[in-house]
C-alpha positions, -999 to 999 in steps of 0.1 A, spaced: 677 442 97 645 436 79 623 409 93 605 385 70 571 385 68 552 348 68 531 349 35 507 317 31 513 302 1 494 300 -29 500 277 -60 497 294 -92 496 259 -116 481 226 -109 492 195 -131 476 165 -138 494 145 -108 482 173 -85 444 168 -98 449 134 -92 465 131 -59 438 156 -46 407 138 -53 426 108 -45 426 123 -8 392 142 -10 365 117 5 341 134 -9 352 145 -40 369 110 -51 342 90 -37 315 107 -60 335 98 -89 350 62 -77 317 55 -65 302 56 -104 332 40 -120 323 11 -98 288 11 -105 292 21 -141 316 -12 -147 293 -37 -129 263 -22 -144 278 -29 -181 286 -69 -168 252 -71 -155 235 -54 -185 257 -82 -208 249 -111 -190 207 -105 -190 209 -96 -228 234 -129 -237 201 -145 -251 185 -123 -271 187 -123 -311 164 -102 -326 190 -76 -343 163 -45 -335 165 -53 -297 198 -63 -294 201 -22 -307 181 -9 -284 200 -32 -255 236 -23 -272 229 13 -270 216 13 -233 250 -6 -225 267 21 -246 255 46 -215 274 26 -190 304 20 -211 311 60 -218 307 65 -182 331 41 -169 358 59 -194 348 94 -185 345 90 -149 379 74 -148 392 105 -172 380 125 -136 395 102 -110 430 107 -129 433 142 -133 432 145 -166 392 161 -171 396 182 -140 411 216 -133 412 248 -111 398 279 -125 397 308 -114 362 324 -118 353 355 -134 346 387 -115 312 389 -103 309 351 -96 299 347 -64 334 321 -60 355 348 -75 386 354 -55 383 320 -36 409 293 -33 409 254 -30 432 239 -6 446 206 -21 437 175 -1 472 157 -4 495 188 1 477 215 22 482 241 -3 461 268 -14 454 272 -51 439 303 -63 404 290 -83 379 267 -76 373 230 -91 358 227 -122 348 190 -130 345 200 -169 347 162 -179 310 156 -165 302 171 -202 320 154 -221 306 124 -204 266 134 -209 278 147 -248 290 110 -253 263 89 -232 229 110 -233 230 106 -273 227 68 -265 198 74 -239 179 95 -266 187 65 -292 170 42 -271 143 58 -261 139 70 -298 138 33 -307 116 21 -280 88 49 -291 96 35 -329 99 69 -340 117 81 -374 150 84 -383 147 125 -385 130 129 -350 160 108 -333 187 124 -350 170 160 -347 170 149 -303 203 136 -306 219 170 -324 205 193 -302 210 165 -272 252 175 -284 244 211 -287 230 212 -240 265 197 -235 288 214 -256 275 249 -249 273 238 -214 305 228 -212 316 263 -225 293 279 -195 319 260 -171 350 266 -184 340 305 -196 357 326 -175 361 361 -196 331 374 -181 301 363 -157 275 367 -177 287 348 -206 288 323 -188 255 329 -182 246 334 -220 261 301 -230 235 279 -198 207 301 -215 214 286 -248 222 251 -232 185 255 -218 171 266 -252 185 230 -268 175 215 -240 135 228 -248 141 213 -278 150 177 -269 121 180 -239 96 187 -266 103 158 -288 102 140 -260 67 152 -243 54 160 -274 66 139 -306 76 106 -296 44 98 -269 24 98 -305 51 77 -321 49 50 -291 15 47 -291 14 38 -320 42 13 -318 23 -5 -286 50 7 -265 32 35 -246 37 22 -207 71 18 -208 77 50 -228 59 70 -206 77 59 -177 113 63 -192 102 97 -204 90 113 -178 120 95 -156 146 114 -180 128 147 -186 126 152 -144 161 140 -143 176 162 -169 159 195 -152 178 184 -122 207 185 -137 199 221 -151 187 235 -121 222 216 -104 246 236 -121 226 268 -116 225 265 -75 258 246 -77 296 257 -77 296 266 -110 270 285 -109 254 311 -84 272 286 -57 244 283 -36 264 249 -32 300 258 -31 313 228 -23 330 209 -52 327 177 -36 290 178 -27 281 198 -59 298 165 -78 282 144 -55 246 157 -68 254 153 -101 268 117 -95 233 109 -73 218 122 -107 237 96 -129 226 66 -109 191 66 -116 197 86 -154 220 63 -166 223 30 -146 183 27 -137 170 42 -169 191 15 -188 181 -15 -166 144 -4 -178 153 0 -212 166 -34 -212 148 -55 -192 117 -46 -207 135 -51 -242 146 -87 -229 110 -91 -223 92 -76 -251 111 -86 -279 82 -90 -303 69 -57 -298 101 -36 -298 110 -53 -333 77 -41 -347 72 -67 -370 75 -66 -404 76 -28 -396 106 -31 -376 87 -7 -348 84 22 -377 55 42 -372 46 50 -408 25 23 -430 59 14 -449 77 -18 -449 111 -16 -459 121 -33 -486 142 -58 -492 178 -53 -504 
């Protein structure tokens, strides 16, 4: 008689309704995501009801496109909390979670991978565009300067989004954060560099300064995030606690960086409509249609 040996059991495939049910039950996990849907939503209602009085079309762009940030996150966040931008992957060898499993929270089985929150980027490709719009519009920079931030703004998450979900090999995964963090050089340049001159020159200086240097510390946080994190060399291994840093992040990025961009808007709307210049930095005045 052969005796049966107990083997723990180990889930090959996830669905969607397994993705959800587990950060349903994860209190860490699901609260770093619920937590933002909640604060995305009344942050959007709040945003609305200080702007309800403004008319100045330039403004009401720069307060649209703050609100923007808040309205992509509530979508994306709630893309997370239903199962349907997460997954388990398992990590290429030489990945310091390689091998490792994830027990899921509702069932108590193990699934061979660890959780990759891959809808984060597609969140930041659809809301930091709208940051960099803002703050481009605020400075009263040129067309070309905000559409060159915003194009490589696209390029950090979509490259970083293929760092995540690489897993072929280690180090491309690897080669696609070290071309995230070349766009990302980029964006911090025209930021530091371009758009400073621009707002001086538009009278809009102080506040610039502030929201600049607010997103440039920010956004290396978030780079230097998914390097220590679970994704990276999993310094953090923790899914839910990695997620929760990135959430922390999002607060301040998205939710505070808009209530600046909007109150001061609210309260400056003669010198963020620039005029007959409309807040251009060249001598130009457009002309009429």
């Amino acid at each position: 008689m052969v005796q049966a040996s107990t083997v723990e059991s180990v889930v090959l495939q996830v669905s969607q309704s397994d993705m959800f049910e587990h950060v349903l039950n994860d209190a860490v996990l699901g609260s770093s995501i619920y937590v933002n849907i909640a604060l995305a939503g009344l942050s959007l209602l709040f945003f609305a009801f200080l702007a309800r009085n403004v008319d100045d079309p330039r403004s009401q762009l720069i307060i649209v496109s703050a609100m923007a940030v808040s309205a992509v996150s509530v979508a994306s966040y709630s893309g997370l909390a239903s199962g349907l931008t997460i997954s388990i992957l398992e990590m290429p060898e030489g990945h310091a979670m390689a091998g490792e499993t994830t027990e899921l929270a509702h069932s108590g089985e193990e699934v061979e991978g660890t959780i990759s929150l891959w809808g984060r980027y597609l969140t930041w490709a659809f809301s930091t565009p709208f940051i960099l719009l803002a703050l481009g519009l605020i400075a009263g920079s040129n067309i070309t300067k905000i559409f060159t931030a915003i194009i490589f703004d696209v390029g950090i998450m979509i490259t970083g989004l293929a760092a995540a979900l690489t897993t072929s090999a280690h180090l491309m995964r690897w080669f696609w954060y070290a071309i995230s963090c070349t766009f990302f050089l980029v964006v911090v340049y025209i930021l530091l560099v371009e758009w400073p001159e621009d707002a001086k020159a538009a009278g809009t200086a102080d506040i610039f300064n502030t929201l600049k240097l607010l997103t440039v510390v920010l956004w290396f946080g978030y780079t230097i995030w998914w390097a220590v994190g679970n994704e990276g060399l999993a310094l953090i291994a923790d899914a839910g606690i990695t997620s929760w840093g990135y959430s922390a992040f999002d607060v301040v990025a998205k939710y505070g960086f808009s209530f600046l961009v909007i109150n001061y808007t609210i309260n400056n709307v003669d010198t963020v409509s620039g005029g007959a210049e409309y807040g251009a930095t060249s001598d130009a005045i457009p002309a009429d249609d």
